[in-house]
Each structure stands twice: as C-alpha cells, then as structure tokens.
N, C-alpha and C positions, 0 to 999 in steps of 0.2 A: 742515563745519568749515573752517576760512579755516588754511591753510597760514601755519608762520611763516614773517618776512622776515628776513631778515638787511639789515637797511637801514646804509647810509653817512650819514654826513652831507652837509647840503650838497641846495638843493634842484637839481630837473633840470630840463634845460634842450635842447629841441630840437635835437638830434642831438650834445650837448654831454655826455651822459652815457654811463655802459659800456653796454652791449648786454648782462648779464648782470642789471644793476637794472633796465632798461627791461624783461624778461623779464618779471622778477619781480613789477614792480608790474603787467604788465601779465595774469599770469594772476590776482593781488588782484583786480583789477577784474573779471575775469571769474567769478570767483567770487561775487563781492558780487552781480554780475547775476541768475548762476543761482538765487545763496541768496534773488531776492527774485520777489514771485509778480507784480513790474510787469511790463509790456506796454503797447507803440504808446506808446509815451514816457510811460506811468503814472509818477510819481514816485515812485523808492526812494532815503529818507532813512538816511545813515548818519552816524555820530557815533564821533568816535577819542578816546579821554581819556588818563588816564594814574594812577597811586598819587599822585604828588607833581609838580610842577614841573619843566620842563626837564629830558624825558625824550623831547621829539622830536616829542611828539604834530603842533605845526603844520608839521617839515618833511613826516611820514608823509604827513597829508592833504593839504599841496600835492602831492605828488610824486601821491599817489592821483588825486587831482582831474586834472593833468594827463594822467596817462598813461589815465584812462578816457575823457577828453575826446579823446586819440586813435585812439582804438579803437572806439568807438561814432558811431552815428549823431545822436543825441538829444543834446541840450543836456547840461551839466553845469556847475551852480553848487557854490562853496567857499564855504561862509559860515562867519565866524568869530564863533564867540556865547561865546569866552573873551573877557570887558570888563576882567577885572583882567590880564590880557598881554595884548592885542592884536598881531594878526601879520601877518595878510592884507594890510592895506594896505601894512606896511613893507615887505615881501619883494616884492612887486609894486610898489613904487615909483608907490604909488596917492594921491594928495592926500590928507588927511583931510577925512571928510564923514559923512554921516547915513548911519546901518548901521543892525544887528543891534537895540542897544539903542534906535533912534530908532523902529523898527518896532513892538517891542514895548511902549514907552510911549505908543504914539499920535502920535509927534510927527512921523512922517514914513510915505508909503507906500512900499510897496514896489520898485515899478516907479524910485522916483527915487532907491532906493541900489544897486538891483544894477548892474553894470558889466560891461561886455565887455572882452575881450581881446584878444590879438591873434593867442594859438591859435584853432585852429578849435573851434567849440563848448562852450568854456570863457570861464567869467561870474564875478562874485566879487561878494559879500556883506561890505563892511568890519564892523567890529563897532561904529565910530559910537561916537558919544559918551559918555565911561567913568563923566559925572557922574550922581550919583545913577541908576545902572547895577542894583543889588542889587535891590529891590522886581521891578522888571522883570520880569529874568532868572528870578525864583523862580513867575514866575504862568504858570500852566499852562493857564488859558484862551487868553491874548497866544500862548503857545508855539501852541496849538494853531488858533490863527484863520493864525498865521503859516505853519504847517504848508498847510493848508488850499489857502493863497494860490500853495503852490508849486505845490501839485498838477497833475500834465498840463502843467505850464511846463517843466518840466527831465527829463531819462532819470534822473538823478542827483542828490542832493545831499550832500555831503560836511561835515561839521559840523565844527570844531573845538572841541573843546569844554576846559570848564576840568578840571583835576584832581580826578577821582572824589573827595574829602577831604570831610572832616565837614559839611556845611550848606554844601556846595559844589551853585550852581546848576545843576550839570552833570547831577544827578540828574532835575529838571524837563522836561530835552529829553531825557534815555536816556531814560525808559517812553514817550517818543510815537514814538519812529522806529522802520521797521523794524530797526535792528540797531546794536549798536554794538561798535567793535573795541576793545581794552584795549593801547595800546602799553606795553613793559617795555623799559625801560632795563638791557642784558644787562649781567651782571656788576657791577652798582649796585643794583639792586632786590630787596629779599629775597624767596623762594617767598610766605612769609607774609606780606609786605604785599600782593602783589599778589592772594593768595588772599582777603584781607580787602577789597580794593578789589571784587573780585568778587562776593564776597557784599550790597555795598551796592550793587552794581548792581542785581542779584537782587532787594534786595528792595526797590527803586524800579521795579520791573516791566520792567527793561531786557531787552533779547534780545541776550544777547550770543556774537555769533559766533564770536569766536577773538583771538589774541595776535597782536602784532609786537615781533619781539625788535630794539629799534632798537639802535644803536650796538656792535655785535657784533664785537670784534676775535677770540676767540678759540671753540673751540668750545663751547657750553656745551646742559646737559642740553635735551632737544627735547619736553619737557613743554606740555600743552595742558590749555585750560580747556572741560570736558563741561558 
C-alpha cells in the first residue's frame, strides 16, 4: 500500500526543490517499483486521477515522473491522456503536437510524439490534439494496442489521467495498467466522494494502490483506501 504524501504545490525542479519532498516522492517511486512484478525495464504503467478537477493530479505525476526518472536506471515516460485539461506540454514548455489522442485515433505513431528531456531518462507523451478527443480516449482496444507499444520501451510510465467522474474516460485506461493512485485534495475533498470515486474504480477493474493527500496545510486524518 503506497504511503500518503503530503505534496506542495508547484512542480520540482532539479535541485530546486526541499530535500524533504524529493524524499518523499522519491520513496513513491520506490514503492510503485516494488508494488509492480516488472523487471530488466519490463513496463509498469501507472495512472494518477482524482474525484473532481484541479486537485493536483498533473503536478503529482510530473513530480512522480521526475523524481523516478532520477532514481532509476530505465527510461520513464509521463503521458498525459487527460484531452479535456491538457498539461504535460504546458508545464514543459513543449510546442503543441501530435500526442496521446493522435495515437489512439490512428492518426499519428508513437515514436513521432514521445519527446525527450533534458533530465536524464525522462520522456514525455503530450496529449495531442483535443479535437474530437472522446470516441478515442473511451476505446479500449486503441488504449490497449497503445499499452502494448510501450511495453520493454520505458522501466515506467506515469499516466495522467482525467477525473475518475461519471463517463469519464479515465475509467478505460485504469483496468489496463498495472496500478492506479487516487490523488485527494486534503481538506477540499469529502471521505465520501473520494470513497465513491473508489468504488468506480473498482468496478472498472482498476488496481488501485493507494492515496496522495495533495495540497496539505494542516494535519489531517491518515486514512487509507484497502
């Protein structure tokens, strides 16, 4: 079970953040390692969401992506496959171009959206073009051929994904990965939304690992999802 974080705002930044959140993300990563059965840079896909919107979900996963991208040997890709917020390119300061969505329509391969960095070992999957994005995002063969194409490519990949919410396609890529984490927006989020968000995970066949209590000023209950 994935330890909570008490995450800040604000993504990180090579030697530009505390020594106490670099910790932290970086025993998450070691966690997520252990919790997954890859080996020799086998691909373990993971996927962050949230109950509702702007709860942190894309700085969690950058911050995640980075700091296992420093720790590990094997590649690690951040793909952002939320098309209604897109984020990955902005925060990266990345052009817009064919991503997430251009993949799983057919309209683009893979090789010609993933992007390098300028960390060592960290890659980034934009989410590409938002037009007529929905049909896509909900096909679960596309998710899974897409899946497929990473495999043995990355030690890692880190999903972004949209808000667990009703006919949200987020549901589509939880049951293919192995794990997904549930960010909570601490002292904003009710018990029972986010228990409710969990139960739709559940029963989209997700694996879900554990909570991140983002945006944490004060102390609050240290409750966890079994």
């Amino acid at each position: 079970m994935i330890q909570h974080l008490k995450n800040k705002l604000g993504r990180i930044q090579d030697g530009q953040y505390e020594s106490d959140m670099r910790d932290r993300y970086a025993v998450l990563a070691r966690q997520l390692q252990d919790s997954s059965d890859s080996s020799d840079c086998k691909t373990a896909t993971i996927g962050l969401t949230s109950s509702r919107p702007r709860e942190g979900v894309s700085t969690v996963a950058a911050n995640l992506a980075i700091s296992a991208a420093m720790s590990q040997d094997c590649p690690v890709l951040l793909a952002d496959a939320n098309m209604s917020r897109p984020s990955v390119a902005r925060e990266f300061s990345i052009a817009s171009g064919p991503g997430t969505s251009d993949i799983l329509s057919g309209r683009a391969e893979m090789d010609e959206c993933v992007l390098p960095l300028p960390s060592n070992n960290l890659f980034v999957l934009p989410a590409g073009s938002t037009v007529e994005h929905t049909q896509a995002t909900h096909d679960a063969l596309a998710i899974a051929k897409l899946l497929n194409e990473m495999d043995s490519k990355f030690g890692l990949v880190v999903f972004d994904l949209p808000p667990a919410t009703e006919l949200s396609p987020c549901f589509a890529f939880a049951g293919q990965l192995d794990g997904v984490i549930l960010v909570v927006e601490a002292e904003k989020v009710q018990r029972e939304a986010a228990e409710r968000t969990k139960k739709r995970l559940l029963r989209a066949h997700a694996r879900l690992l554990g909570v991140v209590f983002n945006k944490q000023r004060e102390v609050s209950p240290r409750w966890m999802f079994r």
